[in-house]
Phi, psi and omega in degrees: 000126172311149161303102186315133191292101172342115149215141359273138196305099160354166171245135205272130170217132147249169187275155180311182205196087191245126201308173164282341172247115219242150180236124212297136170234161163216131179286122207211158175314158195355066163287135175255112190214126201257163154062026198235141182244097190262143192213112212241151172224173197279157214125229174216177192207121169268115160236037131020083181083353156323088207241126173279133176201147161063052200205167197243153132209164194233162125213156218222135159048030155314127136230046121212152175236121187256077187249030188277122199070347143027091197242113191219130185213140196018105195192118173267106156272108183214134151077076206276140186227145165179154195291344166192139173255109169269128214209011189299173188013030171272183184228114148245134173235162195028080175221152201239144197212124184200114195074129187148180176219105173230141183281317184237123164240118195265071166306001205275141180064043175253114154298135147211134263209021175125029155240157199259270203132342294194128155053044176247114170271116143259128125340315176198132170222113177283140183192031180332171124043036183247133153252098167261133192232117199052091149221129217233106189245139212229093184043061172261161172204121181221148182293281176253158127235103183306087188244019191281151195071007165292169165224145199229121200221079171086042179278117179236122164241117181265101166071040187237120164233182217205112185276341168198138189233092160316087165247037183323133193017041167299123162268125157253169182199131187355083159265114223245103168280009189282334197270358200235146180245068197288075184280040135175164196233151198281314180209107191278358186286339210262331164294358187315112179095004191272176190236145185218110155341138171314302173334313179275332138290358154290320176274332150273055177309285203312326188290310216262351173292297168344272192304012168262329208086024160255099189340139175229147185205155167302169200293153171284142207259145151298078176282147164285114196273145183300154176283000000 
C-alpha cells in the first residue's frame, strides 16, 4: 500500500558539499571559480555573469554585490552585510545564506533550487517572475516581499516575519505559510492551495472574507427602527 502523500511536501534542501580545503578566490565578471574561498572587502564587488560551485563567500560593509545573472551551485554564504545583493536572472542551486543585513535583495526573474535563508534582515526582497523550488527562510525578518508573478513551489517559512508580502498572481504548490508572520498580503486570493495556521486565518479573517465577496462590518448595532 503507498504511503500516504506529506502535504504540504517539505522543501528537499540540502547543505553545500564543500572540499575541506577551500583556495582564496576572487570575484569577478564572468569569473569561473570552482573550491574557492571568496572574500568581498568594502566597496563593491562585480561578479556578474559569474558561476560559482562548490565555494564560500563573505562579504562584510559591501555596498553593492553584483551576482546578476549568476550560476552558483553549492555555495556557502555568510554574514553578507550590504546595501544591495543584486541577484536578478540568476541560477542557484544548493546555496545557503546565513546571517548578515541586506538592504536590498534583487532577486527578480531568478531560479533557485534547494536554498536555504536563516537569520537574515532584508529590508526589501524582490523576487517578480522568480521560481523558487525547495526554499527555506529560517528566523528572517523582511521589510517587504515582492513576489508577483512567481511560482513558489515546496516553499517553507520558519520563525520569519514579513511587514507586507506583494503576492499578486503568486502561483504556489506546498506553500507551507504557518511559520511566517505577515502583517499583510497584497492579494490573499493568490494563496489558494498555500497551507496557513488556524491562528493566521483568524488574523486575515477580514482579507480573506473580502475576497469571497463578503461585506465585512463591525458587530451590528441597536438601531431603533423608525416610527
Amino acid at each position: 500500500m503507498a504511503r500516504p502523500r506529506t502535504h504540504p511536501a517539505p522543501p528537499r534542501i540540502t547543505d553545500p558539499d564543500l572540499p575541506r580545503h577551500l583556495a582564496p578566490g576572487r570575484l569577478a565578471r564572468h569569473a569561473d571559480l570552482t573550491g574557492a574561498a571568496v572574500t568581498v572587502e568594502a566597496g563593491s564587488a562585480d561578479g556578474a555573469h559569474a558561476r560559482v560551485s562548490e565555494s564560500s563567500l563573505t562579504a562584510a560593509s559591501v555596498d553593492r554585490l553584483d551576482l546578476t545573472g549568476a550560476v552558483m551551485s553549492d555555495v556557502r554564504i555568510a554574514d553578507v552585510s550590504a546595501v544591495e545583493l543584486a541577484a536578478r536572472d540568476g541560477s542557484w542551486r544548493t546555496v545557503s545564506i546565513a546571517g548578515g543585513r541586506l538592504g536590498t535583495l534583487d532577486a527578480g526573474r531568478a531560479r533557485w533550487d534547494g536554498v536555504e535563508i536563516r537569520g537574515i534582515r532584508v529590508d526589501y526582497l524582490s523576487a517578480p517572475a522568480a521560481v523558487l523550488r525547495d526554499v527555506r527562510f529560517v528566523d528572517c525578518r523582511i521589510g517587504t516581499l515582492d513576489a508577483p508573478g512567481s511560482t513558489l513551489e515546496r516553499v517553507q517559512f520558519v520563525g520569519t516575519t514579513v511587514d507586507e508580502f506583494d503576492t499578486r498572481e503568486l502561483r504556489g504548490s506546498d506553500l507551507d505559510l504557518r511559520g511566517l508572520d505577515a502583517l499583510a498580503f497584497t492579494d490573499v486570493r493568490a494563496l489558494r492551495n498555500a497551507t496557513v495556521s488556524l491562528r493566521q486565518a483568524e488574523s486575515h479573517a477580514a482579507a480573506f472574507a473580502q475576497a469571497l465577496g463578503i461585506e465585512v462590518r463591525d458587530d451590528a448595532r441597536d438601531e431603533r427602527m423608525p416610527r
